[in-house]
C-alpha positions, 0 to 999 in steps of 0.5 A: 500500500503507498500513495503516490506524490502529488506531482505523479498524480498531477502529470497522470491526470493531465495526461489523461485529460488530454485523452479522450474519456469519459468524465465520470471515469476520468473522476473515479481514476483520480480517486484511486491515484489519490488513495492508499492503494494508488500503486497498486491501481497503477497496475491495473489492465482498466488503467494501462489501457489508456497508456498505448504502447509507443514505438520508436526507430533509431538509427544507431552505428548504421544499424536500425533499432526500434524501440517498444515502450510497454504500457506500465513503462509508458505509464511510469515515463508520464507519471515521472515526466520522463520523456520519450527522448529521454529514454531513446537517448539512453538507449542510443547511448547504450548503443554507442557505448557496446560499440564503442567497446566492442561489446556485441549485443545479443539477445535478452534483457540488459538493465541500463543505468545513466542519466540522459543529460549531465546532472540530470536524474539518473534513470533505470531502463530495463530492456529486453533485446530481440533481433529480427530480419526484415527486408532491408537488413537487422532491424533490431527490436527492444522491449522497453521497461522503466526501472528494475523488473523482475530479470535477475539475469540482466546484463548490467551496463552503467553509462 
């Protein structure tokens, strides 16, 4: 049980406005984000409807990634105003930083550590990296998550 901040509800709710929904629901969400049991509703499937699933494609060292927000890391990007550049610059760093390294990215999941920009938060994606083939080449697929989940055989990569 544990309520969230008022700035989490305060994003979540503005968010949610923006989207079309009806106003009674829209009443009783704010209720549930303002009560004892607010994280818990956080996981609930009637709420993680209305946080779609973002895609994003990056071209990295030649090679092209797209990126899968889920909804619950969709969810919490919003409720900690973490932007979707934010997240993709992390991930280009990462990239860049294997490269640069001659690190080989393989398949399954990797938690990386870093902060987007200098002195900024510092932030936790989990990711989980699946290689498909399309027509022109890799195309490389990565499920992304916010903060640590439940993998405890992620590669760790501090940036």
């Amino acid at each position: 049980m544990a309520r969230l901040r008022q700035e989490e509800i305060r994003r979540l709710l503005g968010y949610l406005r923006k989207r079309p929904a009806d106003p009674g629901l829209l009443a009783q969400i704010e209720d549930e984000l303002r009560s004892d049991y607010a994280d818990e509703f956080l996981r609930e499937p009637e709420l993680l409807v209305h946080f779609p699933v973002l895609t994003e494609n990056l071209i990295v060292d030649g090679s092209q990634w797209q990126l899968r927000i889920i909804p619950h890391a969709h969810l919490r990007m919003v409720q900690h105003g973490v932007k979707l550049e934010v997240v993709s610059t992390l991930f280009q760093r990462f990239v860049e930083y294997c490269v640069a390294s001659a690190e080989i990215i393989t398949s399954g999941p990797y938690t990386i550590f870093g902060r987007p920009e200098p002195r900024s938060a510092r932030l936790t994606l989990r990711v989980d990296v699946d290689f498909v083939t399309d027509e022109s080449g890799a195309a490389h697929v990565v499920t992304v998550f916010i903060g640590r989940s439940g993998s405890n055989n992620a590669i760790e990569v501090e940036l």
